[in-house]
C-alpha positions as CSV (number, residue, x, y, z in Angstrom):
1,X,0.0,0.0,0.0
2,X,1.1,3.4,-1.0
3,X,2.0,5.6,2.0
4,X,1.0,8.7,0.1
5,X,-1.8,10.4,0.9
6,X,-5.3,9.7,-1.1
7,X,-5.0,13.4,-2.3
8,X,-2.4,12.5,-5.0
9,X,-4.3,9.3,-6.1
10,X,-5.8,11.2,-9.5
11,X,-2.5,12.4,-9.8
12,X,-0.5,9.3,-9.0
13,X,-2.8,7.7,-11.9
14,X,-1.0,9.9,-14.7
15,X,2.6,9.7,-13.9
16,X,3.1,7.3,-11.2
17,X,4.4,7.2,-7.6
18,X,8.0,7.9,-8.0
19,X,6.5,11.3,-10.4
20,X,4.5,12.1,-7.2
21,X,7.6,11.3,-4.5
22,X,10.2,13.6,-7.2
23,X,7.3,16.8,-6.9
24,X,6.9,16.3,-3.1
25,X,10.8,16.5,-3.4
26,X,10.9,19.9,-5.7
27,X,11.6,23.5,-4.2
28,X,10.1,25.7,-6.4
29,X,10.3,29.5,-6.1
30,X,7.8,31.6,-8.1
31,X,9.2,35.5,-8.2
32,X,6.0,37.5,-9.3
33,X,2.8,36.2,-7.8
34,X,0.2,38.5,-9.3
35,X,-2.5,37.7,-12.2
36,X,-0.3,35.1,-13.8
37,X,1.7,33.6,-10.6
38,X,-1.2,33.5,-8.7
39,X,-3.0,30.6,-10.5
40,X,0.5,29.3,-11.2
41,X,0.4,28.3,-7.1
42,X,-2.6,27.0,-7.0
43,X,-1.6,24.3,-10.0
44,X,1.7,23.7,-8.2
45,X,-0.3,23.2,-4.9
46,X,-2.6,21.1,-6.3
47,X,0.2,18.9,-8.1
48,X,1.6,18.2,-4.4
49,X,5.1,20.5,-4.4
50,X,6.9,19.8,-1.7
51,X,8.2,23.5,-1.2
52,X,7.2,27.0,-2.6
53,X,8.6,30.1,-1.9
54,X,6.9,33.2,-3.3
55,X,8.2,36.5,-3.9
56,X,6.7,39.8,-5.0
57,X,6.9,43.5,-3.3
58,X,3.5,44.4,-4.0
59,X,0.1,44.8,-2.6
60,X,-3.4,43.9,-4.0
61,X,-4.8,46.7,-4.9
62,X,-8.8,47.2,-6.6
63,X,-7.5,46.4,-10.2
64,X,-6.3,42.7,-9.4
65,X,-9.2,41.4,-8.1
66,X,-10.4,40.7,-11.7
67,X,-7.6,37.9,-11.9
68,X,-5.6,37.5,-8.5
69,X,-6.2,33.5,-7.7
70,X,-6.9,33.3,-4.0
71,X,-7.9,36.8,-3.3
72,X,-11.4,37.5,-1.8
73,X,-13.8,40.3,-1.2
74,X,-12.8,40.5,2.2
75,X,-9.4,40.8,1.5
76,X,-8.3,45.2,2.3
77,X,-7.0,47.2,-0.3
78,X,-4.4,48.6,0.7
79,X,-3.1,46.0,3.4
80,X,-3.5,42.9,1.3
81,X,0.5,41.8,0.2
82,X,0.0,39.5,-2.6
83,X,2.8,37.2,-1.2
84,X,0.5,36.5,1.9
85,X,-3.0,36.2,0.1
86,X,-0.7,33.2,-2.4
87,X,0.9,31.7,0.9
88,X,-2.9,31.6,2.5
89,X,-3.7,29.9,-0.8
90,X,-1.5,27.3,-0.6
91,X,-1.9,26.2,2.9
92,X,-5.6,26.3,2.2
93,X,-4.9,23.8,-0.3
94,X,-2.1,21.5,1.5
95,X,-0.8,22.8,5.1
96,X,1.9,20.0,4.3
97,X,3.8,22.3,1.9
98,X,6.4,24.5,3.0
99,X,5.7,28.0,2.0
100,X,7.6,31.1,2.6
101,X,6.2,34.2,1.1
102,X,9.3,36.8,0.9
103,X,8.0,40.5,0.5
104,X,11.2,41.4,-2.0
105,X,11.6,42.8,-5.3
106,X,14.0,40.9,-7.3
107,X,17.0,43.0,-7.6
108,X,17.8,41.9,-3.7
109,X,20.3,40.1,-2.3
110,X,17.2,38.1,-0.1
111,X,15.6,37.1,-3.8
112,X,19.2,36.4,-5.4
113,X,20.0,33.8,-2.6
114,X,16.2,32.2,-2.8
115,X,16.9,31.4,-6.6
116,X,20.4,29.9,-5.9
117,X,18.6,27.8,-3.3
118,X,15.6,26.2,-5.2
119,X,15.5,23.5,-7.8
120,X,13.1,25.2,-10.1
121,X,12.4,29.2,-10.3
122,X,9.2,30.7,-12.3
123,X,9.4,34.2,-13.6
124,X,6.0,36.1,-13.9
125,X,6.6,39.8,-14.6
126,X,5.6,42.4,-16.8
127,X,8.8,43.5,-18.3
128,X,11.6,42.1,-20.2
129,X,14.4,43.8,-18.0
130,X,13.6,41.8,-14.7
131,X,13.2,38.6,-17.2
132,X,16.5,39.3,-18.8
133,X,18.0,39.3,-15.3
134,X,16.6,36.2,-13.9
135,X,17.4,34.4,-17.1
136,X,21.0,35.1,-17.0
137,X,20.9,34.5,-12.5
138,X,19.4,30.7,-13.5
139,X,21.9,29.7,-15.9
140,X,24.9,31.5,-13.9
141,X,23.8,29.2,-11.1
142,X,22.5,26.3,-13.8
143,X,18.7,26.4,-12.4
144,X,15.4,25.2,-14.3
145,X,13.5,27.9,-15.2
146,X,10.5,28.5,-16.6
147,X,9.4,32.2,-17.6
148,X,5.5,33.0,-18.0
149,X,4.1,36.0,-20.7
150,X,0.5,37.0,-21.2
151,X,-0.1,39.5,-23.8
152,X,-2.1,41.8,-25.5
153,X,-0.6,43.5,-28.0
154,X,-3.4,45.0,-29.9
155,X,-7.1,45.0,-30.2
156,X,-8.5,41.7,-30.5
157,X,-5.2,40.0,-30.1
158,X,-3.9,38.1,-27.3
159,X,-2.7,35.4,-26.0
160,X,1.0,34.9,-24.5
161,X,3.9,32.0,-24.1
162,X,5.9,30.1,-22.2
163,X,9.8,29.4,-22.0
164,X,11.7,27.0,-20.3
165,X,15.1,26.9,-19.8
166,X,15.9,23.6,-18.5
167,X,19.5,21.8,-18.4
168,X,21.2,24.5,-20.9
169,X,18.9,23.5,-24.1
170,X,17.5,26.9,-24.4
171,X,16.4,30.1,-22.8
172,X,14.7,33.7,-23.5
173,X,17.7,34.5,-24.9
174,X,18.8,31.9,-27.9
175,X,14.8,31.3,-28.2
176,X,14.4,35.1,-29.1
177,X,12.0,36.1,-26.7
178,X,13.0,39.3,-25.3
179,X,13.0,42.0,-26.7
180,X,16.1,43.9,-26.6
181,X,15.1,47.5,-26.4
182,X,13.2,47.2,-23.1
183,X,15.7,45.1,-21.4
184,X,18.2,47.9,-22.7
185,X,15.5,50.7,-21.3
186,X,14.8,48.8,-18.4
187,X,18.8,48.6,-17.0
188,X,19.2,52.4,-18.0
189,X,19.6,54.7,-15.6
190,X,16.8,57.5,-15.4
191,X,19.1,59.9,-17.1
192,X,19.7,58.2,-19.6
193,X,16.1,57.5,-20.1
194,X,15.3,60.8,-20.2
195,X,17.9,61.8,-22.9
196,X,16.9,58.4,-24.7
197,X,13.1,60.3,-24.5
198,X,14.2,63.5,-25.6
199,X,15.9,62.0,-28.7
200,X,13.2,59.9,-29.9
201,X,10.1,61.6,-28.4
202,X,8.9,58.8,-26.0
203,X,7.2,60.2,-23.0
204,X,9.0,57.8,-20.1
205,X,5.4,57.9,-18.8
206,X,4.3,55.7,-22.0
207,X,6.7,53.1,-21.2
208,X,4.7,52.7,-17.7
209,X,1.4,52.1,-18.8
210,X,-0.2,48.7,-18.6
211,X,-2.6,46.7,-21.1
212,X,-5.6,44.4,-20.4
213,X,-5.1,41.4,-17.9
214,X,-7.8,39.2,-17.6
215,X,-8.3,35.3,-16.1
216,X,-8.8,32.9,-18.4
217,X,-5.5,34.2,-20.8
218,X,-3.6,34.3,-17.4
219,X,-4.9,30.7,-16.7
220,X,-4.1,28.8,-20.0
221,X,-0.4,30.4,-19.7
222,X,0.0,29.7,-15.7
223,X,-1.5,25.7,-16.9
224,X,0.6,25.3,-19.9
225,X,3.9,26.0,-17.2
226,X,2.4,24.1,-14.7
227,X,2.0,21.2,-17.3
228,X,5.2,21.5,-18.5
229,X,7.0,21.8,-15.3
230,X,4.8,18.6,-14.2
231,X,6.4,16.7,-17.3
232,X,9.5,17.3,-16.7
233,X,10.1,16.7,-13.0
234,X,7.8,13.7,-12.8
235,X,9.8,12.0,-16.3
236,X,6.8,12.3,-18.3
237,X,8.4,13.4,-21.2
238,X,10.7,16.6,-21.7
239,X,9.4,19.8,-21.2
240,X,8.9,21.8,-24.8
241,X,11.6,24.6,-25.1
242,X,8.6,27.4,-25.9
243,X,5.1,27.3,-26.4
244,X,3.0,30.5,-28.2
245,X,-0.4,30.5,-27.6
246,X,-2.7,32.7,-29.5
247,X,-5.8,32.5,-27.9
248,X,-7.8,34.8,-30.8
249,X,-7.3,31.9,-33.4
250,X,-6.8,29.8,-31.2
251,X,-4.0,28.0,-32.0
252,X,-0.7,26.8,-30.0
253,X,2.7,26.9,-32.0
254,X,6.7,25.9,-30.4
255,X,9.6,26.8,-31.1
256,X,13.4,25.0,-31.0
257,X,16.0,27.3,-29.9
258,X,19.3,28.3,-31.3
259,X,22.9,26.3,-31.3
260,X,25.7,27.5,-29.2
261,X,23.8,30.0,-26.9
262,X,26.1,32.2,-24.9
263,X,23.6,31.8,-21.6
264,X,23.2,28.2,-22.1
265,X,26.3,27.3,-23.4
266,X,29.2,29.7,-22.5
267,X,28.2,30.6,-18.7
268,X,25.6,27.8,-17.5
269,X,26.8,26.9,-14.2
270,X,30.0,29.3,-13.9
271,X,28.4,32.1,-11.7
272,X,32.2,33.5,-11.7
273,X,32.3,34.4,-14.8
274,X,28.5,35.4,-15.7
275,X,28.7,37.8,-12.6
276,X,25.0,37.7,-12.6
277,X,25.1,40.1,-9.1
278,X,26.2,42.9,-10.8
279,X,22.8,43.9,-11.1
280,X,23.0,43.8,-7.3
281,X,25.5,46.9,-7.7
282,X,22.5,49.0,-9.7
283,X,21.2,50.9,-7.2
284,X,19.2,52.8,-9.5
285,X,17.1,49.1,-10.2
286,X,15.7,49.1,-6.6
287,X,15.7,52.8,-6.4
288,X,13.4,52.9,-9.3
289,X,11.6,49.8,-8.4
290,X,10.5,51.3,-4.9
291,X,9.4,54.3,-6.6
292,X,7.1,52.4,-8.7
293,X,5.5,50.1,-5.9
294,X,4.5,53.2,-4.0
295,X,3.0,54.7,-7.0
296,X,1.0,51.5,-7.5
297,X,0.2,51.4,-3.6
298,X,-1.5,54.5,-4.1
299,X,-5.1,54.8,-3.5
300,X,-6.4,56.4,-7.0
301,X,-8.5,59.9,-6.8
């Protein structure tokens, strides 16, 4: 008789025991628990992970509750940190799992070290800058990770993707989804922003405005990692190196990703020479990073 508990028996049907003993096994860390990570830690909940740390530096405010995973009515805005409403989540679903909820932006020593200590990281932000980073801190340190996207670039398209960067056979960077310009923006200083701006006529404030977020896009993304991450950990099968999904066709399309990648081939697992905390020496990254989480704190007119 199995000692594990009846819980994982629907699971234990699709990939096994041992795929159930490896998850219960797996330290994930998921840095950006809003409308994407949020259902991301129910799935990994759910699927029986044996540890979760969860980091973001933010508070639910009004405009989540459309597509925050675990929030409810009762929940005050401001006062809420989404790291705790994720955390509440999680025990709600399986007090067994170790969680930590770590109140952090990433560009912290606290959030650096969390990443060198889990087997798996998840990556749900907004920009390309913070993904660029965490991209390059994984292979420095040779970590899984998986990075989430939802999009909506225009009217009446959207949709979003997923990358994983698993054992140096791809990443955001050989698979060519960053885009280069807003990694560039985002590591700028504000000065050079400005003059950047003032050159090519680009209010900064344009560069800060968000798009449409809404559930179900969120949902498919957050399942399509959680299904990949499941595959891969458990032995299923490996995990596909990048998945587009265009929800307004619908279709799903992947990708392969390029031959002698500097990230996956040149620095994975030398953190000496990638140096990845040097972006620990930009203090104008968390300078600018606290400025905008107080702007978003605040209660609108």
């Amino acid at each position: 008789m199995s000692d594990l508990p009846a819980r994982f028996d629907r699971n234990i049907r699709l990939f096994g025991e041992e795929g159930q003993r490896k998850l219960r096994a797996t330290n994930v860390a998921v840095i950006g628990v809003g409308g994407l990570g949020s259902p991301l830690v129910q799935h990994l909940a759910l699927l029986g992970v044996g540890g979760i740390t969860l980091v973001d530096d933010e508070e639910l405010d009004e405009t989540n509750r459309n597509r925050f995973v675990g929030a409810v009515n009762d929940d005050p805005v401001p006062g809420s940190p989404k790291v705790e409403l994720a955390a509440r989540l999680v025990r709600k679903i399986d007090p067994t799992i170790r969680v930590t909820p770590i109140r952090a932006s990433l560009i912290s020593e606290e959030v650096f070290a969390t990443v060198k200590q889990a087997d798996w990281i998840f990556g749900c932000f907004d920009e390309d800058g913070p993904r660029a980073i965490l991209n390059e801190l994984c292979a420095a340190y040779a970590k899984s990770y998986i990075d989430l996207a939802s999009d909506v670039p225009e009217e009446g398209v959207y949709g979003g993707r997923i990358c994983v960067a698993w054992q140096g056979g791809g990443c955001l960077h050989c698979l060519d989804a960053l885009d280069r310009r807003d990694v560039e923006a985002y590591l700028s200083t504000d000065a050079e922003k400005a003059g950047r701006a003032a050159i090519y006529g680009v209010p900064v404030e344009v560069l800060r405005e968000t798009g449409p977020s809404v559930s179900p896009i969120n949902g498919v993304v957050s399942a399509l990692a959680a299904t990949e991450f499941m595959a891969a950990v458990t032995g299923m099968r490996q995990p596909q190196r990048l998945i587009n999904y265009y929800g307004h066709v619908p279709k799903l399309t992947t990708a392969k990703p390029k031959p002698d990648c500097y990230y996956c081939k040149g620095i994975r697992g030398k953190p000496q020479d990638a140096d990845a905390e040097r972006f620990l020496r930009m203090p104008h990254l968390r300078e600018r990073r606290r400025r905008e989480t107080r702007r978003i704190s605040e209660p609108v007119e």
